[in-house]
C-alpha positions as CSV (number, residue, x, y, z in Angstrom):
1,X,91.1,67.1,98.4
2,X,91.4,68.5,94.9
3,X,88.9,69.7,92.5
4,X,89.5,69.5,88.8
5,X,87.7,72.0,86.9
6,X,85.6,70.1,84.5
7,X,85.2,73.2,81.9
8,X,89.1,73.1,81.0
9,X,91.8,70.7,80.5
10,X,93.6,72.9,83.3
11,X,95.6,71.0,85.9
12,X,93.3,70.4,89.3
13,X,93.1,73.1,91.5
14,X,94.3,73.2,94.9
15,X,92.8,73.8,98.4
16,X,91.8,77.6,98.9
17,X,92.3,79.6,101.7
18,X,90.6,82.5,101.6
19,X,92.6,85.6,103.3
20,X,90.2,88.9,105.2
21,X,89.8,90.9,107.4
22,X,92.8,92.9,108.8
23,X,93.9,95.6,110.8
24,X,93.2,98.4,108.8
25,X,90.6,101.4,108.7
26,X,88.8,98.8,105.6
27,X,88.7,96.0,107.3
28,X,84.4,95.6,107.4
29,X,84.5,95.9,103.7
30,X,87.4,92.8,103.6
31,X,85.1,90.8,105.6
32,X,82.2,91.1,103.2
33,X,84.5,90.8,100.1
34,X,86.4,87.6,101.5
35,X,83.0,85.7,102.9
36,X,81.7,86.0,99.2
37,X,84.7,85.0,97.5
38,X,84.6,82.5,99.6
39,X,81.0,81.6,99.0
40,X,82.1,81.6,95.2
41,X,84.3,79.4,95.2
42,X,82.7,76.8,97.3
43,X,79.8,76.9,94.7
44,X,81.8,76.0,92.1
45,X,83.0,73.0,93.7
46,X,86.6,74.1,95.2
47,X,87.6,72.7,98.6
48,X,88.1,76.2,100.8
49,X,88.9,76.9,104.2
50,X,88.4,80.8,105.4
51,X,90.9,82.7,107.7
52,X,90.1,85.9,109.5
53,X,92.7,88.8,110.4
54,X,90.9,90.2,113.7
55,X,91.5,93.6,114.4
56,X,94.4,93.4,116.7
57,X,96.6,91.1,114.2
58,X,95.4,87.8,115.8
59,X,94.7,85.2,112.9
60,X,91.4,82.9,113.5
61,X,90.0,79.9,111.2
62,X,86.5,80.1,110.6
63,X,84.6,76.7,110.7
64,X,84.4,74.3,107.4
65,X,81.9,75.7,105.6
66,X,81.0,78.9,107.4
67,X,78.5,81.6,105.1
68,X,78.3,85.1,106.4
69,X,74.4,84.6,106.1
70,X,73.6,88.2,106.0
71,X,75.7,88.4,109.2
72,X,77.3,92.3,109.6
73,X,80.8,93.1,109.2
74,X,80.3,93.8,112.9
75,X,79.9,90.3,113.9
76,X,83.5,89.1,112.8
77,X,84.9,91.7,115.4
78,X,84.2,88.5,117.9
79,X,85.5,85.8,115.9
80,X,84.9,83.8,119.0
81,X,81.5,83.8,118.8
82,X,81.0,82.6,115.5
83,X,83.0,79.5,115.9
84,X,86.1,80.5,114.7
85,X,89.3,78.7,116.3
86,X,91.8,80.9,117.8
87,X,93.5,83.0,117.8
88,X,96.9,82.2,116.7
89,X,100.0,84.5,116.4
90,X,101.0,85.8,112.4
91,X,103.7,83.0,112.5
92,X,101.7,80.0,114.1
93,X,99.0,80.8,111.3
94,X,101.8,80.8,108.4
95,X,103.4,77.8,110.0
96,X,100.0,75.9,109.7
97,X,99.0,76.7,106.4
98,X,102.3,76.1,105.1
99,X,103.1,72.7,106.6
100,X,99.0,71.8,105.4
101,X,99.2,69.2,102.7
102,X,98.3,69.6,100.2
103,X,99.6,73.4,100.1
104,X,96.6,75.8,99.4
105,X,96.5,78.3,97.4
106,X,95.7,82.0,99.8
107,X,93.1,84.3,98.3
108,X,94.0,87.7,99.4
109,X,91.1,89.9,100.3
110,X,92.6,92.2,102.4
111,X,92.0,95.9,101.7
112,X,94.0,98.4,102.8
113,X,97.3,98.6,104.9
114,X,98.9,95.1,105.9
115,X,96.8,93.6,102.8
116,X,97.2,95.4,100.0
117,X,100.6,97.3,100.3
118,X,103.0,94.1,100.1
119,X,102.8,93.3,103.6
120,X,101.1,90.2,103.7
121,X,102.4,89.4,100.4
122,X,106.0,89.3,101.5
123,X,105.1,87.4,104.7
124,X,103.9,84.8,102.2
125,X,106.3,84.5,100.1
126,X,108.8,83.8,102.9
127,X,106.7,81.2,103.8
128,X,106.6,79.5,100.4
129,X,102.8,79.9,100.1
130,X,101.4,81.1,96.5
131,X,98.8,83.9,96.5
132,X,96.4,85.7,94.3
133,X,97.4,89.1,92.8
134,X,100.0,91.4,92.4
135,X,103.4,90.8,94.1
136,X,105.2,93.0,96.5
137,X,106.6,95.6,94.2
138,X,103.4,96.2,92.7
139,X,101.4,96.2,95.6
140,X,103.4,98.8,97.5
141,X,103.8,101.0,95.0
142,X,99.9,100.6,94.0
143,X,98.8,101.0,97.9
144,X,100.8,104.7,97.6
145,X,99.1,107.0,95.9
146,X,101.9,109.5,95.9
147,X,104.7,106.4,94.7
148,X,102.0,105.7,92.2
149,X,101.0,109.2,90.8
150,X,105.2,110.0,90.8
151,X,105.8,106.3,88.6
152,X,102.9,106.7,86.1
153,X,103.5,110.5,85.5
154,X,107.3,109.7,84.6
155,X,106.2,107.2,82.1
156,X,104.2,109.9,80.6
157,X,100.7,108.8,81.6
158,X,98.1,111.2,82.8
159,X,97.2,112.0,86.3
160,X,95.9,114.9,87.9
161,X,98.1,117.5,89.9
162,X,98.9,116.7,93.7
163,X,100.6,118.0,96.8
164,X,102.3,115.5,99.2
165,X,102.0,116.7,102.6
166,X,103.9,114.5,105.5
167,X,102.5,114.7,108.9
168,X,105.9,115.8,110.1
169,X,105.7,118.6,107.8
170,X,102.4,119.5,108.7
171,X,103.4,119.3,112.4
172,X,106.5,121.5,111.8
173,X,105.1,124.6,109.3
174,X,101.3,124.2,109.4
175,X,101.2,128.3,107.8
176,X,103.8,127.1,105.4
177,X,101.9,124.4,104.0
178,X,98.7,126.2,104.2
179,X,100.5,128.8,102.0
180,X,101.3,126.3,99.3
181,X,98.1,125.2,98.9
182,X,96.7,128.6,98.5
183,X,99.0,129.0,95.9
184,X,98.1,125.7,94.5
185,X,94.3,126.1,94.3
186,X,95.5,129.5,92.4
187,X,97.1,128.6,90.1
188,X,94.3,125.3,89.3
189,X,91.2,128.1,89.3
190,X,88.9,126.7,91.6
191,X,89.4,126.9,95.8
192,X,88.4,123.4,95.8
193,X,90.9,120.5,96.9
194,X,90.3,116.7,97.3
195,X,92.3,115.7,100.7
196,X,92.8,112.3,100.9
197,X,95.3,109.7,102.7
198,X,98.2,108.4,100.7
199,X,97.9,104.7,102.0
200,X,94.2,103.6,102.0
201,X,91.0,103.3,100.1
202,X,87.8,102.5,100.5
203,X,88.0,106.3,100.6
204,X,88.2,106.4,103.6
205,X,89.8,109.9,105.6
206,X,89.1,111.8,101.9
207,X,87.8,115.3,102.0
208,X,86.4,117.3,99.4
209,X,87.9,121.3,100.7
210,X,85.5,123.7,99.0
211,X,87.5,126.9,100.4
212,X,90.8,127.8,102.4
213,X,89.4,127.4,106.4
214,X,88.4,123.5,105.2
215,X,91.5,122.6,104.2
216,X,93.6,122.6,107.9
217,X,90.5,120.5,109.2
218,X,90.8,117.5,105.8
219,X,94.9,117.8,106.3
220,X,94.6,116.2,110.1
221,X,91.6,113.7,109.3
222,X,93.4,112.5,106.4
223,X,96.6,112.2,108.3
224,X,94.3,110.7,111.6
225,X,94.8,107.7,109.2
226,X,98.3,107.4,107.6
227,X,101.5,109.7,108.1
228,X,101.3,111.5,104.7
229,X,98.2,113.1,102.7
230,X,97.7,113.5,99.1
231,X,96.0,117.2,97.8
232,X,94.4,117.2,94.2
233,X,93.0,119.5,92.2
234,X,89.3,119.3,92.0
235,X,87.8,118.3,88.6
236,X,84.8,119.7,88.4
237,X,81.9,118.1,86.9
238,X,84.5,115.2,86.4
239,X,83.2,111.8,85.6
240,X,84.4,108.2,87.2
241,X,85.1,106.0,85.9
242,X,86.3,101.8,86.9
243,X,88.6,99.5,84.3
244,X,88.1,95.8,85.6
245,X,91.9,94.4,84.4
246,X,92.6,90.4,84.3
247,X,96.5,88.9,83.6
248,X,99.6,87.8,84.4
249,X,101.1,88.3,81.0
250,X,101.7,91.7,80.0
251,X,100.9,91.4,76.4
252,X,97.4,89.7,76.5
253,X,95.5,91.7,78.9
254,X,91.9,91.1,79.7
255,X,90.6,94.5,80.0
256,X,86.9,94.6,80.8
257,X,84.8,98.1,81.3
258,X,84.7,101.1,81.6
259,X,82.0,100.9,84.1
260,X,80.7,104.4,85.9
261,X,80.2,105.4,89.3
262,X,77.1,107.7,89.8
263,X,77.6,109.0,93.2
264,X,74.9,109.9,95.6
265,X,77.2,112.3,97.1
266,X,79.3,115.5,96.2
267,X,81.9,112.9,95.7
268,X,82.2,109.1,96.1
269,X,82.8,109.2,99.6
270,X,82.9,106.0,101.9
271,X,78.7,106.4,102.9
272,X,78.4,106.9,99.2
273,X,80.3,103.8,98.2
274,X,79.2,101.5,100.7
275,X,75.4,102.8,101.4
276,X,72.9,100.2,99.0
277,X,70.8,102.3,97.0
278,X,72.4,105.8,97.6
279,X,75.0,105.8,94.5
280,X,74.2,103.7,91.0
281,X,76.7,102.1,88.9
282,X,76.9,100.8,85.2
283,X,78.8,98.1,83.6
284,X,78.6,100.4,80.3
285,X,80.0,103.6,80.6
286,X,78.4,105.7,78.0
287,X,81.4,107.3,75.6
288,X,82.4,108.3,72.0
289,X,84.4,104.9,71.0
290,X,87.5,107.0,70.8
291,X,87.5,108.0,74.4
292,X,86.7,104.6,75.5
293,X,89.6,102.8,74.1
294,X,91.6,105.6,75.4
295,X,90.8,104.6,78.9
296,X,91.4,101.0,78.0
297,X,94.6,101.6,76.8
298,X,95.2,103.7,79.7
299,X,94.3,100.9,81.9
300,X,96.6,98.1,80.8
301,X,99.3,100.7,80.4
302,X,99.1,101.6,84.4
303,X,98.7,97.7,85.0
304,X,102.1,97.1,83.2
305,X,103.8,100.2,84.4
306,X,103.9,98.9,87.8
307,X,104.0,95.2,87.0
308,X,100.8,94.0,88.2
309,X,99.9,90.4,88.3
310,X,96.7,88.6,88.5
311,X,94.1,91.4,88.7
312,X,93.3,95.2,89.6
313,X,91.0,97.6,88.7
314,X,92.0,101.3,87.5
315,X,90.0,104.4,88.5
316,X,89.3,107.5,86.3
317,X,88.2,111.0,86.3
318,X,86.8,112.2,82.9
319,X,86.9,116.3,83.0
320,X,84.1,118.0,81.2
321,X,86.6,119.2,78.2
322,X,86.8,115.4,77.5
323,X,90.6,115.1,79.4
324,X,91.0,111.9,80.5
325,X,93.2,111.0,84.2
326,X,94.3,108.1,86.0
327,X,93.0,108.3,89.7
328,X,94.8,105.3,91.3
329,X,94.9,101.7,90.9
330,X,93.7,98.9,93.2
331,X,95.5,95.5,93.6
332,X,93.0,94.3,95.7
333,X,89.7,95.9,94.3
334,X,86.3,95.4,96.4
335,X,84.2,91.9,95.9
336,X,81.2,93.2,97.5
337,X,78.0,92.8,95.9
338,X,78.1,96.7,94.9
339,X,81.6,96.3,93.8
340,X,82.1,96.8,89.9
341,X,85.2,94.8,89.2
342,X,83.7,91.3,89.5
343,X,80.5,93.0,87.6
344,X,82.5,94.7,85.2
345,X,83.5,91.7,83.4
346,X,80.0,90.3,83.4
347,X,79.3,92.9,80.0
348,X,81.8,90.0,78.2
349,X,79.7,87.0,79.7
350,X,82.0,86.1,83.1
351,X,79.6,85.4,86.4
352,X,81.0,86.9,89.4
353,X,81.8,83.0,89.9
354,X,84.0,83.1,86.7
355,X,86.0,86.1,88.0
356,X,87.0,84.7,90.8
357,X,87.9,81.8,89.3
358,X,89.6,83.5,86.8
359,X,91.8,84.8,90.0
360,X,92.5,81.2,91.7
361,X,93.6,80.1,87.9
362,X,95.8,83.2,87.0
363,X,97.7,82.8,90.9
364,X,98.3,79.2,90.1
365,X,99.6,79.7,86.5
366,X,102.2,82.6,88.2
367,X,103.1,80.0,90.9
368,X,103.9,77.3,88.1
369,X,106.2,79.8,85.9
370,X,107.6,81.2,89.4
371,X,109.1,77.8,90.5
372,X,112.3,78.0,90.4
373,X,115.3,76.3,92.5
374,X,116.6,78.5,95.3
375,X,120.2,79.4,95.3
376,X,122.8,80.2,98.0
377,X,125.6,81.9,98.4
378,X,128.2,78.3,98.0
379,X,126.2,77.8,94.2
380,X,127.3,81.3,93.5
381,X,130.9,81.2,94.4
382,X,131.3,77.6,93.5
């Protein structure tokens, strides 16, 4: 089956699958971002199918028309008991959805490691299957904060100061590194550091260090979830802010937002993020016009730096002397209910419908302009 979308003359869209769950430390939020994508897209009249990453890598299909019906995130950890068929193997599940005619379109709504970092992304592409979002390139070096910070910063955009710390390091010269960050927090003026790991989000394993005997502890809880940790400066009294970004083409960028976070907490930890009713949000970040269109600019320019497809959203930090810093970008930004990137465009009249939409459409134009005839090694040396 194939939908045409009556509001355009676009070509009909195809069959969705829609892509969640996963092995990483973000998986409950994936499930609750790809069961209302999902949802979405059902709504609005496309033929979608729903495919769950379980925990240990098994891949399961939910059942034709499954909702998550106020379900927890806790329920999917049993796909089994919700009616979902499995579980197959990664390559039995590509195998299937690649040989399904007609060929869907996948929906990535994978957060984190094996989603978001060009992992899944590559596996699809060797199967021939067209996704949603930003290829392998970008999502690598988007999922690593430390490749990202290093790339933006040598194309002259601002970020705020880091330390890389690899676990082997850390294993090796423990004083050593606690030394540097001494010197570090010094030289910045304030004892605070934000500990965090260099491959996830969802901020989970960040710390916020107030002084020197907190900083040993957030180094080996950042690095219980990935094998190197980011240190930044602190900006105190620092604002944050969220750039909703839609487009394949780098010279007509859809750039909705700045939205704000108001965070319930010291920072926007994950209880803080994730918690209904603890932090508040706005669509309409309240700035002199000059500092808003800087962060705007700011946002497409990190979107293109890296070569971002499809969609992402760009994080902020505002410090009280008005300096403006790009906190890291997201290729494969939350769909929650609380999450501002699908709300963020709603300030320019889109329906969390219309973004995701927007997605599907944007994934298929890329596919179209991708298709191209694959060569071997007798065309070349013909």
């Amino acid at each position: 089956m194939i939908v045409r979308d009556r509001s355009s003359d676009r070509t009909p869209r195809p069959p969705v699958v829609v892509l969640f769950g996963g092995r990483s430390a973000e998986h409950d939020v994936s499930v609750v971002s790809g069961t209302d994508v999902a949802a979405a897209l059902a709504d609005a009249g496309l033929e979608v199918d729903q495919v769950l990453i379980g925990l240990a890598g098994d891949w399961w299909w939910l059942p034709a028309g499954h909702r998550r019906d106020g379900r927890s995130a806790a329920a999917y950890d049993r796909p089994g008991s919700i009616g979902a068929s499995g579980p197959f193997g990664p390559g039995a599940a590509l195998e299937r959805l690649s040989t399904s005619e007609p060929r869907p379109l996948i929906f990535i709504a994978l957060h984190g490691p094996g989603g978001e970092d060009g992992a899944i992304q590559g596996l699809l592409e060797t199967a021939g299957l067209c996704y949603t979002g930003a290829g392998v390139a970008a999502s690598a070096v988007g999922m690593d904060k430390a490749l990202f910070k290093r790339t933006i910063r040598g194309c002259g955009l601002p970020v705020v100061d880091w330390l890389e710390v690899p676990a082997h390091r850390w294993a090796a010269a423990r004083d050593a590194v606690l030394a540097e960050l001494d010197a570090f927090a010094s030289a910045g003026h304030d004892a605070r550091l934000m500990v965090k790991p260099a491959r996830l989000g969802s901020s989970v394993g960040m710390t916020l260090a107030h002084r020197p005997p907190e900083r040993g502890p957030a180094i080996d809880h950042a690095l219980r979830y990935d094998t190197l940790a980011i240190v930044e400066r602190y900006i105190a009294g620092g604002r944050e802010l969220e750039v909703a970004v839609l487009g394949n083409d780098a010279a007509r960028l859809e750039i909705h937002g700045p939205g704000e976070i108001l965070s319930g907490h010291e920072f926007y930890d994950y209880a803080a993020k994730y918690t209904p009713g603890l932090s508040e949000t706005s669509t309409r970040a309240e700035l002199e016009p000059r500092v808003r269109e800087r962060v705007r600019d700011l946002a497409a320019d990190a979107y293109r730096t890296i070569g971002v497809e499809g969609f992402a959203r760009v994080d902020f930090l505002i410090a009280s002397d008005g300096s403006v810093f790009i906190s890291e970008i997201n290729t494969i930004p939350g769909f929650t209910p609380i999450s501002l990137f699908p709300a963020l465009p709603a300030e320019d009249g889109l329906s969390y419908v219309d973004v995701c939409l927007r997605v599907v459409d944007l994934a298929i134009d890329r596919c179209r302009e991708g298709e191209r005839p694959m060569l071997t090694s007798q065309d070349l040396y013909r």
